[in-house]
KEVO-169286 format. One record per residue: y negated, z, x of N, C-alpha, C, O in turn; residue in three letters. Coordinates in Angstrom, 2 decimals. Atoms other than C-alpha are relative to their C-alpha. Layout:
<rs>
+---------+---------+---------+---------+---------+---------+---------+---------+---------+---------+---------+---------+------+
!      nY !      nZ !      nX !     caY !     caZ !     caX !      cY !      cZ !      cX !      oY !      oZ !      oX ! rest !
+---------+---------+---------+---------+---------+---------+---------+---------+---------+---------+---------+---------+------+
!       Y !       Z !       X !       Y !       Z !       X !       Y !       Z !       X !       Y !       Z !       X !  ala !
...
+---------+---------+---------+---------+---------+---------+---------+---------+---------+---------+---------+---------+------+
</rs>
This chain:
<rs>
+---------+---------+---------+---------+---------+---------+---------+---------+---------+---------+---------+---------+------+
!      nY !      nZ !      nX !     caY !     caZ !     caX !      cY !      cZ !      cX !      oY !      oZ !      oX ! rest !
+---------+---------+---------+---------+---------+---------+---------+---------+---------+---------+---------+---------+------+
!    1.20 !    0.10 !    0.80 !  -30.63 !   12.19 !   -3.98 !    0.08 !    0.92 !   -1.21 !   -0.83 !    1.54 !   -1.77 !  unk !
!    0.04 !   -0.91 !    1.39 !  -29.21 !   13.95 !   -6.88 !   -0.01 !    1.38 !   -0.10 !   -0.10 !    2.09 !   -1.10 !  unk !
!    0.02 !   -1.07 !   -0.33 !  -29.09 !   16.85 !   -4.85 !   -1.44 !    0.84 !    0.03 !   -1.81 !    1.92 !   -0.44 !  unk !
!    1.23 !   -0.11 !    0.58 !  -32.40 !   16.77 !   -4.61 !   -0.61 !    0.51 !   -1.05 !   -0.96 !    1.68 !   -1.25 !  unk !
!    0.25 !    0.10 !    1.97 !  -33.35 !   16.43 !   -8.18 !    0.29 !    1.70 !   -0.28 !   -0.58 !    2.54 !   -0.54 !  unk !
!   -0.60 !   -1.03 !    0.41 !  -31.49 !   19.32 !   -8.78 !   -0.41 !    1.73 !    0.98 !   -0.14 !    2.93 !    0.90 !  unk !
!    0.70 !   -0.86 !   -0.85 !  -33.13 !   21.28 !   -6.38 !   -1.24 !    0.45 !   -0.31 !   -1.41 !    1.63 !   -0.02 !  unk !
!    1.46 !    0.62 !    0.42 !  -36.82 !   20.54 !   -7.64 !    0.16 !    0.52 !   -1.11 !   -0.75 !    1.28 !   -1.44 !  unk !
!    0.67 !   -0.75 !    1.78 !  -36.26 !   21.65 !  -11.44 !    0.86 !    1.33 !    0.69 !    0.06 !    2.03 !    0.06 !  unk !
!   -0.44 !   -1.19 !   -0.19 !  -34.13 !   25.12 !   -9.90 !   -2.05 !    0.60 !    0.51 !   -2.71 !    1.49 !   -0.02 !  unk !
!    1.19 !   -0.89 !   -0.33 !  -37.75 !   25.72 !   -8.00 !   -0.87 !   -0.32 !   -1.26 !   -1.56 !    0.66 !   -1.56 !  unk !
!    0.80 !    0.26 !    1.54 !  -39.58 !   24.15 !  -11.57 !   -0.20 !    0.98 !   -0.61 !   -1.24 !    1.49 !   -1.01 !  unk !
!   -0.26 !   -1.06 !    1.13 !  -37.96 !   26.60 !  -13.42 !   -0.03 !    1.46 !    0.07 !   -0.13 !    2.33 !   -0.80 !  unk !
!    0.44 !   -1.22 !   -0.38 !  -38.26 !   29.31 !  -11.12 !   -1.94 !    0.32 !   -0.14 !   -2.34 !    1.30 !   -0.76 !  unk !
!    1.43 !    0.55 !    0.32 !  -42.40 !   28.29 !  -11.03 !   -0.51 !    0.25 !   -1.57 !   -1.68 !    0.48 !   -1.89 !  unk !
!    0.53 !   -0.28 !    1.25 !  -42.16 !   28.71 !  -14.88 !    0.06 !    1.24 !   -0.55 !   -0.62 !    1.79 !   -1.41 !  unk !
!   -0.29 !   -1.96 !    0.08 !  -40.80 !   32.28 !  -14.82 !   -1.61 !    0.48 !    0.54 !   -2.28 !    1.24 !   -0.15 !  unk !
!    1.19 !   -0.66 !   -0.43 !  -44.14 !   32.85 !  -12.42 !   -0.74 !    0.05 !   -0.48 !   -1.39 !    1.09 !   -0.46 !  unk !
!    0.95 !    0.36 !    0.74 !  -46.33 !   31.13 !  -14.64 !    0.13 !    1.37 !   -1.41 !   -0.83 !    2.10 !   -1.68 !  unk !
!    0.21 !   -0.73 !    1.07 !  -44.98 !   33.33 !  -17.90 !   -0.14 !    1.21 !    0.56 !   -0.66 !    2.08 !   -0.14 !  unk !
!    0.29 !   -1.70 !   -0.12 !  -45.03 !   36.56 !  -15.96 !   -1.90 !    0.11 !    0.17 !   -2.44 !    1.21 !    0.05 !  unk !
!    1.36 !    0.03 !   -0.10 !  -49.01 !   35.50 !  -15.45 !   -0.70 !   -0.31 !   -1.09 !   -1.92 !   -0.36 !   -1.14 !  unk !
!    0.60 !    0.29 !    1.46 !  -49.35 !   34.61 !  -19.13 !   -0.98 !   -1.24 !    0.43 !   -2.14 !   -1.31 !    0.03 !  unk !
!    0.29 !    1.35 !    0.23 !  -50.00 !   31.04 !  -18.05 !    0.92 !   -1.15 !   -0.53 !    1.72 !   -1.85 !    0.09 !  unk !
!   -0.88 !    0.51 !    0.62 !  -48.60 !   29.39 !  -20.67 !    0.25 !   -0.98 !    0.17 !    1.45 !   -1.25 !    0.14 !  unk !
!    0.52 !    1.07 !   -0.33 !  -50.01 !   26.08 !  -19.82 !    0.91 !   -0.54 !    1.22 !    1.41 !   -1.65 !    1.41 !  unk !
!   -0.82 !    0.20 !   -1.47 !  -48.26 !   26.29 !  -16.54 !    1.68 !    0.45 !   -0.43 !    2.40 !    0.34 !    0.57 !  unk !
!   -1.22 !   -0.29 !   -0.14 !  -44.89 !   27.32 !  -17.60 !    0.57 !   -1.43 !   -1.18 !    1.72 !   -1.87 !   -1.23 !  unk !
!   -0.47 !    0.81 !    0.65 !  -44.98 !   24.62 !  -20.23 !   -0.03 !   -1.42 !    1.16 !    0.88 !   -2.17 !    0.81 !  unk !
!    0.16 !    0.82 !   -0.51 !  -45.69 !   21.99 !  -17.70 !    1.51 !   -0.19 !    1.05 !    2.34 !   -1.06 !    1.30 !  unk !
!   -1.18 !   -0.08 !   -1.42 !  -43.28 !   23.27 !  -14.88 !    1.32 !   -0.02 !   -0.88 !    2.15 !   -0.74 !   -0.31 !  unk !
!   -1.40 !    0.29 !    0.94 !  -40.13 !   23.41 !  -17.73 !   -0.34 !   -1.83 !   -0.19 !    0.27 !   -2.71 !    0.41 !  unk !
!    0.42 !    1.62 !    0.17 !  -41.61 !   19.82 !  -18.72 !    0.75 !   -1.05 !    1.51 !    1.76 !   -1.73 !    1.37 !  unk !
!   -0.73 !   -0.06 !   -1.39 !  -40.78 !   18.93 !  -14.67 !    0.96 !    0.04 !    0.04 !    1.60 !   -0.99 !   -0.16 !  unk !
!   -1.34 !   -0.59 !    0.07 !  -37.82 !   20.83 !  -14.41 !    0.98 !   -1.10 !   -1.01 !    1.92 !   -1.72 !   -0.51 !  unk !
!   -0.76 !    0.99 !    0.51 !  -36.41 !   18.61 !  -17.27 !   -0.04 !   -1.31 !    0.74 !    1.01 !   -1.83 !    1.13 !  unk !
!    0.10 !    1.56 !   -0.65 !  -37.40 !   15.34 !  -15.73 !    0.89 !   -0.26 !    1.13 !    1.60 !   -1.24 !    1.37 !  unk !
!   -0.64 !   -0.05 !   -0.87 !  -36.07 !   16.36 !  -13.01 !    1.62 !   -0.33 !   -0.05 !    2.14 !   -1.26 !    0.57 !  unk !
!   -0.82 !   -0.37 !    0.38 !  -32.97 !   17.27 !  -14.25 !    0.47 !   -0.93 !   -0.28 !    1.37 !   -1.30 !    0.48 !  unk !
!   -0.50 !    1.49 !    1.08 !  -32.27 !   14.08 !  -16.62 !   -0.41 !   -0.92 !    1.43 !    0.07 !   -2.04 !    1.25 !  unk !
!    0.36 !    1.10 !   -0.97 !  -33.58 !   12.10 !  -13.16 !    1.09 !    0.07 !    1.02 !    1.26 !   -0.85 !    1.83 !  unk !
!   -1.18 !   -0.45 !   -0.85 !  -30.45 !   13.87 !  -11.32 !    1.17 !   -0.45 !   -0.66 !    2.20 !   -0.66 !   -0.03 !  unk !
!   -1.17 !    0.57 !    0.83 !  -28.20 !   12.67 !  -14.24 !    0.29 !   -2.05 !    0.42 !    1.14 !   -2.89 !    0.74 !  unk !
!    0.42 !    1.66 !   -0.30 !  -29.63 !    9.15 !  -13.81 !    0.59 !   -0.55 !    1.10 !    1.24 !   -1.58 !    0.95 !  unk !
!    0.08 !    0.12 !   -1.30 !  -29.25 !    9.07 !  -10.10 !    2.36 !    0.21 !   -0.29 !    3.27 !   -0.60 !   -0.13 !  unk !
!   -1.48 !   -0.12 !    0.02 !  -25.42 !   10.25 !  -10.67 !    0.84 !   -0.98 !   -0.81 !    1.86 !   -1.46 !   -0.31 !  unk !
!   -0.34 !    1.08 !    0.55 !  -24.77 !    7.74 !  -13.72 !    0.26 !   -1.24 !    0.97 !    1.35 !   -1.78 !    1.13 !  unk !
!    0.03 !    1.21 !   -0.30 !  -25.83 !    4.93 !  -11.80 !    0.67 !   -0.78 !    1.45 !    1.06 !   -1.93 !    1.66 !  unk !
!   -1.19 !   -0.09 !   -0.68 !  -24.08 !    5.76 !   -8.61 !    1.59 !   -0.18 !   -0.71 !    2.45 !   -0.97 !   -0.31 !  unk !
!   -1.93 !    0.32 !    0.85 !  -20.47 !    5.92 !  -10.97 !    0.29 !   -1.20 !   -0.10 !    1.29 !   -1.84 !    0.23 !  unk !
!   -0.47 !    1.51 !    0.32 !  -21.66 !    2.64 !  -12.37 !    0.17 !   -1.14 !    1.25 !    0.95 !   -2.07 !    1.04 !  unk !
!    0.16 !    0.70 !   -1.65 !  -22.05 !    0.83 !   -8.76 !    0.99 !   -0.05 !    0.76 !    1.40 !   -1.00 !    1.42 !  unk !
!   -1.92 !   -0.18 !   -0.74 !  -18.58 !    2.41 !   -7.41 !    0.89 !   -0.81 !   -1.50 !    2.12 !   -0.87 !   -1.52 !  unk !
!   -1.15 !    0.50 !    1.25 !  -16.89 !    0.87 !  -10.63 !   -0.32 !   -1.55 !    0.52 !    0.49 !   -2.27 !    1.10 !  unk !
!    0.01 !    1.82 !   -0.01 !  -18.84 !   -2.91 !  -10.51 !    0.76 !   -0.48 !    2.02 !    1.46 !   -1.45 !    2.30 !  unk !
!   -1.01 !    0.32 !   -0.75 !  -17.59 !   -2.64 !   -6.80 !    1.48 !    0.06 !    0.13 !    2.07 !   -0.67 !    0.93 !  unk !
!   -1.31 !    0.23 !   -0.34 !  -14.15 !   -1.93 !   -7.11 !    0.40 !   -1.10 !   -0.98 !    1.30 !   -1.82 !   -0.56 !  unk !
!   -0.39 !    1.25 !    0.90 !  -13.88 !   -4.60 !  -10.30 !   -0.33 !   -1.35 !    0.87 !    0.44 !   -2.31 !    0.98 !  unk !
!    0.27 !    0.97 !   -1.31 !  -15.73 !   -6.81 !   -7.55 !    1.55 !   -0.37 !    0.89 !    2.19 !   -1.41 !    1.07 !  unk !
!   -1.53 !    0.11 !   -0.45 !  -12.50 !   -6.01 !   -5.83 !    0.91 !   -0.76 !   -0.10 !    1.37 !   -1.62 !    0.66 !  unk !
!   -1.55 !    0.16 !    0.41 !   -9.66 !   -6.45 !   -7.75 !   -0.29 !   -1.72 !   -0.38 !    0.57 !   -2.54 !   -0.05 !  unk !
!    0.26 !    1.24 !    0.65 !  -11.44 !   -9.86 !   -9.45 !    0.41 !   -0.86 !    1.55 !    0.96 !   -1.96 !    1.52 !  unk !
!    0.20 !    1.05 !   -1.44 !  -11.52 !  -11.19 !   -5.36 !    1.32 !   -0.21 !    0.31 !    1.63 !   -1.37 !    0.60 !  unk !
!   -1.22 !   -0.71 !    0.43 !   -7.99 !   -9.72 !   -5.48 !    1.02 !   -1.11 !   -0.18 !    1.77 !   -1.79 !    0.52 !  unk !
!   -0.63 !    1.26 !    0.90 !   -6.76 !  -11.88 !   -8.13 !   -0.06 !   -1.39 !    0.59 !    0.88 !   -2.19 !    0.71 !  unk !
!   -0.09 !    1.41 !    0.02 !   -8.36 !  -14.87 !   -7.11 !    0.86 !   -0.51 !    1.31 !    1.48 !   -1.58 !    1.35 !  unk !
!   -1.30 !    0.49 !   -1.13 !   -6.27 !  -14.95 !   -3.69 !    1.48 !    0.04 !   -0.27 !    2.28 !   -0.63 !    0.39 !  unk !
!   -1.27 !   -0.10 !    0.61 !   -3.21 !  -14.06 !   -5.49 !   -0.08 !   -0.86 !   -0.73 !    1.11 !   -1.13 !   -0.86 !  unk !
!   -0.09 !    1.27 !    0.84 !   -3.99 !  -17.21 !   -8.00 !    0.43 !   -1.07 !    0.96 !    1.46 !   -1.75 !    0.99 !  unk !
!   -0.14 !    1.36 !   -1.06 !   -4.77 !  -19.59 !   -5.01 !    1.14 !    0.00 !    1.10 !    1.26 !   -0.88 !    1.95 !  unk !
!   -0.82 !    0.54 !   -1.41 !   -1.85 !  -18.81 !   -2.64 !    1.20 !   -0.48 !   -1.06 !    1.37 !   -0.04 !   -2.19 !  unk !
!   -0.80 !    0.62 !    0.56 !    0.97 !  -20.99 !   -3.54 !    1.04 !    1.11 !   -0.44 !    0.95 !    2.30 !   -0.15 !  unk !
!   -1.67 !   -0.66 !    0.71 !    4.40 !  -19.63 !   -5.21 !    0.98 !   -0.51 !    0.86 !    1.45 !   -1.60 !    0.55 !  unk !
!   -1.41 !    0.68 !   -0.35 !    7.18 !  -20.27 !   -3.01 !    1.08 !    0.68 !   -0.63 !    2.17 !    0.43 !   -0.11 !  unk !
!   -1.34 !   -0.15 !    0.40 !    9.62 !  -18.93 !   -4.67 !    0.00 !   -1.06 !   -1.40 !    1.06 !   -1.34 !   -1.98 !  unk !
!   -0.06 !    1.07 !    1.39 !    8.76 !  -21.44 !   -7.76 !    0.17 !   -1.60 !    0.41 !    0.31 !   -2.51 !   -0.40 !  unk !
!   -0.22 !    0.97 !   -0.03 !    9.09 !  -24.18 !   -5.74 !    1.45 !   -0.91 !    0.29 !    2.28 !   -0.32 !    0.98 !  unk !
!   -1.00 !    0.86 !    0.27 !   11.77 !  -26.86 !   -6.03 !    1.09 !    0.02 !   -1.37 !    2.10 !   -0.65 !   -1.59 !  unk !
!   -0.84 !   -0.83 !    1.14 !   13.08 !  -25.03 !   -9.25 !   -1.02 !   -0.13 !   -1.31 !   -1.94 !    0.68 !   -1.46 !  unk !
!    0.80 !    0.33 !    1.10 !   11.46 !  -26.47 !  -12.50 !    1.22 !    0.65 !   -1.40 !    2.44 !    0.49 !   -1.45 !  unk !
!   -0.67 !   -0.41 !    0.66 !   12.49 !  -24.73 !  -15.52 !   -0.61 !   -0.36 !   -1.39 !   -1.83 !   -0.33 !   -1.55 !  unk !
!    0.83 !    0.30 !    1.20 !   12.11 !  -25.82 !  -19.35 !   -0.56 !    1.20 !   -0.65 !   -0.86 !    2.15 !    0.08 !  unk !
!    0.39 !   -1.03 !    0.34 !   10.94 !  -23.49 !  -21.85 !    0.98 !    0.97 !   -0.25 !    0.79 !    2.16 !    0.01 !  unk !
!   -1.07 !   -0.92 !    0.12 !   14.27 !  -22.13 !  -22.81 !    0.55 !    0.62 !    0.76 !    1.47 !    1.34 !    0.38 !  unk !
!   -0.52 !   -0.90 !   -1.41 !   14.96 !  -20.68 !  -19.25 !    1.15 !   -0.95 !    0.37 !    1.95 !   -0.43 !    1.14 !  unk !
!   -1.23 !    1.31 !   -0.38 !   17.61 !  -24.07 !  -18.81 !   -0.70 !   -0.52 !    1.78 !   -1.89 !   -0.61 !    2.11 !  unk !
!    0.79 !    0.48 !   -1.07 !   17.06 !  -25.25 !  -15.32 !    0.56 !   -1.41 !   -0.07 !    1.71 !   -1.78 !   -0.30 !  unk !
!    0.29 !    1.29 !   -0.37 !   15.99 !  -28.78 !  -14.74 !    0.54 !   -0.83 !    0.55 !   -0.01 !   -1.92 !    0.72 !  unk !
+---------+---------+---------+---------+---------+---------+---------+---------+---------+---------+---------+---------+------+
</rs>
């Protein structure tokens, strides 16, 4: 998609070169106008993809954790220890 985007203000901005070589100013201000939107709409599109691969892999690791919380410890069992590292 962002490829897109980025495709769309290259022909914008080419469109605004045509416009000033025709001394339509009107039109070259519009098609740069475009061209930005575009542009900042290709940033957008890439931001929000980054943020989406991040909340899934934190998705991850959080699911991660919680099976590593819930499976038991065998190596902690039958072996109670106080706080001073003295065993029980």
């Amino acid at each position: 998609m962002e490829r897109l985007f980025h495709i769309a203000a290259a022909l914008l901005i080419g469109a605004a070169a045509v416009f000033f070589l025709l001394n339509n100013f009107d039109g070259v201000f519009i098609s740069i106008v475009l061209a930005c939107l575009s542009f900042f709409l290709s940033v957008r599109t890439q931001v929000k993809g980054r943020l989406s691969n991040r909340e899934m892999e934190r998705e991850r690791e959080f699911a991660s954790k919680q099976e590593v919380d819930e499976a038991p410890d065998l190596h902690a069992e039958g072996r109670q220890e106080d706080r001073a590292g003295q065993k029980l």
